[in-house]
C-alpha positions as a Markdown table, in Angstrom:
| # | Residue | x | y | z |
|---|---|---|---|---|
| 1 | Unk | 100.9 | 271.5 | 186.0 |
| 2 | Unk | 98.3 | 272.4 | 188.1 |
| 3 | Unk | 94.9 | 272.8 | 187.1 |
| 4 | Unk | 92.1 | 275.4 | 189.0 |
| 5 | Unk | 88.3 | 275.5 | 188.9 |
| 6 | Unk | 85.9 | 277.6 | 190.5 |
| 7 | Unk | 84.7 | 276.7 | 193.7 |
| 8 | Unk | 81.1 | 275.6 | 194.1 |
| 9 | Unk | 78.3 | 275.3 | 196.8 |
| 10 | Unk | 79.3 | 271.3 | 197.2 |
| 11 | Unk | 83.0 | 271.9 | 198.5 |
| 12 | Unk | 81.9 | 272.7 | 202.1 |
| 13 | Unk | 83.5 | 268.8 | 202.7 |
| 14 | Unk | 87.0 | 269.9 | 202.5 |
| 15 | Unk | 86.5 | 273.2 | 204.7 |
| 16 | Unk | 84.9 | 270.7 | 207.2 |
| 17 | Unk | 87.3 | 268.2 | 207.7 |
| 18 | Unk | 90.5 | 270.3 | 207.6 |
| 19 | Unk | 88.3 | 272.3 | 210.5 |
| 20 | Unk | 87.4 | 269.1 | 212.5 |
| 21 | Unk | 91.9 | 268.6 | 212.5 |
| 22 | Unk | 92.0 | 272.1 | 213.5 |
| 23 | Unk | 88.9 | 272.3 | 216.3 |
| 24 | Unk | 91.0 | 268.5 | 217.5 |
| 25 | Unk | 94.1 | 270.3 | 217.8 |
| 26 | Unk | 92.5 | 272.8 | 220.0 |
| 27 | Unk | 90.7 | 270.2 | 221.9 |
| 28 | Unk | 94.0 | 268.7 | 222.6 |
| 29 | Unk | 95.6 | 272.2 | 223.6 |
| 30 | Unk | 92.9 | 273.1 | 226.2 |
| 31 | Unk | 92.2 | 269.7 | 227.6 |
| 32 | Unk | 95.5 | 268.5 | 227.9 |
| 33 | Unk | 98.0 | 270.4 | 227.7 |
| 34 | Unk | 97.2 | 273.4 | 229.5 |
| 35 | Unk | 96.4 | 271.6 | 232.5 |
| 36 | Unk | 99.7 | 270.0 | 232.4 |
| 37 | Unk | 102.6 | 272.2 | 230.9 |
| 38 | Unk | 100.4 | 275.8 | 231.4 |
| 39 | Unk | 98.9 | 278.8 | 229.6 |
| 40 | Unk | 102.1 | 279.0 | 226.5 |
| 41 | Unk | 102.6 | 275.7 | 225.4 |
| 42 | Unk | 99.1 | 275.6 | 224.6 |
| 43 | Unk | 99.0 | 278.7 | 223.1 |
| 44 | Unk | 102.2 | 277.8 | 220.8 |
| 45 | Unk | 99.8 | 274.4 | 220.4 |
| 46 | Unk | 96.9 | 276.5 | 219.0 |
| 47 | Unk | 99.0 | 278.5 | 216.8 |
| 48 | Unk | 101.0 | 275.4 | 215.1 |
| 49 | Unk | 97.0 | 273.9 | 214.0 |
| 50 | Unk | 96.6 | 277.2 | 212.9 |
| 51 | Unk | 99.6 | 277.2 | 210.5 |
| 52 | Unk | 98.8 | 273.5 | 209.9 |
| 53 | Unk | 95.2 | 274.3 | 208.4 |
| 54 | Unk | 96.3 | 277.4 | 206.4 |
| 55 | Unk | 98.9 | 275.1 | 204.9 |
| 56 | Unk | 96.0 | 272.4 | 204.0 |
| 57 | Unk | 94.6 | 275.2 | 202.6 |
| 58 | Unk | 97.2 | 276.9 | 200.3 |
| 59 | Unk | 98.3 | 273.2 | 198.9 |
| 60 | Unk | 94.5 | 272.9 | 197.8 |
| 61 | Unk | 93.7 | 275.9 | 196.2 |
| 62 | Unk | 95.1 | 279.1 | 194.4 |
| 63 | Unk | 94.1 | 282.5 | 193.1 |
| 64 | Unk | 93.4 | 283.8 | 189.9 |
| 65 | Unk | 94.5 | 287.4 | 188.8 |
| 66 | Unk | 91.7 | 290.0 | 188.2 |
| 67 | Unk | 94.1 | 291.8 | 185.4 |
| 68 | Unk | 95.7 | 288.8 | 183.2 |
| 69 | Unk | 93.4 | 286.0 | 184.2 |
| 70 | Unk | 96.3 | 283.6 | 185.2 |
| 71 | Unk | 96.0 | 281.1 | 188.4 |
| 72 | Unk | 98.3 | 280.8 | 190.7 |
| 73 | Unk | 99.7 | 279.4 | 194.3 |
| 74 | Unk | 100.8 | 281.3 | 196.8 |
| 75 | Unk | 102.9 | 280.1 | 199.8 |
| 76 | Unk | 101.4 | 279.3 | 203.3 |
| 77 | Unk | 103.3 | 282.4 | 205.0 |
| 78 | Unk | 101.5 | 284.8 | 202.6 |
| 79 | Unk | 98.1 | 282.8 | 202.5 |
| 80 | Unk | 98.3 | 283.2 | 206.4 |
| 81 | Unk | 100.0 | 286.9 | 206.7 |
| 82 | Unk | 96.8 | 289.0 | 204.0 |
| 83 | Unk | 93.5 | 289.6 | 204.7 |
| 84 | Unk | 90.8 | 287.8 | 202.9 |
| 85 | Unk | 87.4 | 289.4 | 201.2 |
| 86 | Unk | 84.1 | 288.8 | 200.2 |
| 87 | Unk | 82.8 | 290.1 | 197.2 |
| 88 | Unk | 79.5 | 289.8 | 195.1 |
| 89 | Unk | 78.7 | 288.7 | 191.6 |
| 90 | Unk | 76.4 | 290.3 | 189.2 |
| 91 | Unk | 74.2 | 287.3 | 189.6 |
| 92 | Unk | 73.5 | 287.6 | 193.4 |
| 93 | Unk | 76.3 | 284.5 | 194.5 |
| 94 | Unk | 79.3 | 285.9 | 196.5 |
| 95 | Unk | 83.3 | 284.9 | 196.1 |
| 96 | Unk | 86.3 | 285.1 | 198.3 |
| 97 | Unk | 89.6 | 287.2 | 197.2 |
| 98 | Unk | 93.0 | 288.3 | 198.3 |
| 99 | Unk | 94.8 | 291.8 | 197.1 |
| 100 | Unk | 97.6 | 289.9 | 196.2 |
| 101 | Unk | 100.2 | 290.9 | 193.9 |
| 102 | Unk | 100.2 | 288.2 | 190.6 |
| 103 | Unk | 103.7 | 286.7 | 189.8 |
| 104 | Unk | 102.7 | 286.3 | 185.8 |
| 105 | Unk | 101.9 | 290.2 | 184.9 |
| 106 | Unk | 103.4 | 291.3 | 188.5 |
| 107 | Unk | 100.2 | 293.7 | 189.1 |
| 108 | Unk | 98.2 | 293.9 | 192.7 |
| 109 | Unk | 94.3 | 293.2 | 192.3 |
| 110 | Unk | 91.6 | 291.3 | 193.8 |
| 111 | Unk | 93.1 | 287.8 | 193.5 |
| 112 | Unk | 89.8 | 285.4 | 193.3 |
| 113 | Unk | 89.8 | 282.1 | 195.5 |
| 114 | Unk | 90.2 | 278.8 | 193.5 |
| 115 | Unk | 90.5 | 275.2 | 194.0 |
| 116 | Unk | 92.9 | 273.2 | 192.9 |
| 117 | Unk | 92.0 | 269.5 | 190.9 |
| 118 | Unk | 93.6 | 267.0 | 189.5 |
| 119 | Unk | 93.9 | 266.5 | 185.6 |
| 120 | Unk | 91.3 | 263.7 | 186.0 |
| 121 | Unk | 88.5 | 265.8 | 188.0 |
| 122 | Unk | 89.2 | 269.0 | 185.6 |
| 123 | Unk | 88.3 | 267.1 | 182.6 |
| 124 | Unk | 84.6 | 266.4 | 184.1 |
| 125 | Unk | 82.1 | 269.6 | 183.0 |
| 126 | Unk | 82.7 | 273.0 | 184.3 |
| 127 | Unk | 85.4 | 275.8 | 183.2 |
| 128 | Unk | 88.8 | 274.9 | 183.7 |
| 129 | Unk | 90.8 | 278.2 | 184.3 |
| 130 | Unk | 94.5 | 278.5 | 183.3 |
C-alpha cells in the first residue's frame, strides 16, 4: 500500500528534474523537428512531454480528501484534465489542491496535494497520512 506525506519546502528536486525532461522535450520539438517534419509534428511532440510529465507526476504523488481524510491516486487523464489551486494555511504557508471527487466517502472537496514515499522514507519523522 501506498504511503503519503505532506510535501515540504525541500522537494523542489523532483519538480526540477521532471521539468528539465519536459523543457528537453521541447528543446527537441522546436530545434529539430519543426525544422524538419513542420509546425504539427512538433506540436503533437510538445503535447506527448506534456502527458509524459503529468504522468511522472500522478505516479509520485496523490490527494488527500478534505471530508474523510483518506489519500488517494488519481489517474494521469484526470490529474491532466482539472484545474489545480492554491490555498493558504492558518500559519501563513500556502498548499496546492484539486476539487476532485474522493473514491473512499465519494464526496467532491478540495483534494490537498501529497507525495507519495516509500515504506522506508515514511517511517523517518513527520506525519504519515492514511
Amino acid at each position: 500500500m501506498a504511503r503519503y506525506v505532506d510535501r515540504t519546502r525541500h522537494d523542489w528536486v523532483g519538480t526540477v528534474w521532471k521539468l528539465g525532461v519536459f523543457l528537453g522535450v521541447i528543446l527537441v520539438a522546436v530545434l529539430v523537428v519543426y525544422p524538419w517534419k513542420g509546425f504539427w509534428p512538433m506540436l503533437l511532440l510538445v503535447l506527448a512531454g506534456l502527458w509524459m510529465y503529468m504522468s511522472l507526476v500522478s505516479r509520485s504523488s496523490g490527494y488527500v480528501c478534505a471530508e474523510c481524510g483518506k489519500a488517494f491516486q488519481v489517474p494521469t487523464t484526470v490529474n491532466f484534465f482539472t484545474q489545480s489551486a492554491v490555498g493558504k494555511n492558518p500559519d501563513g504557508t500556502y498548499y496546492s489542491y484539486k476539487n476532485l471527487t474522493c473514491p473512499n466517502c465519494g464526496k467532491r472537496s478540495r483534494a490537498r496535494f501529497v507525495k507519495r514515499v516509500g515504506a522506508r522514507q515514511a517511517r523517518g519523522g513527520g506525519r504519515l497520512l492514511r
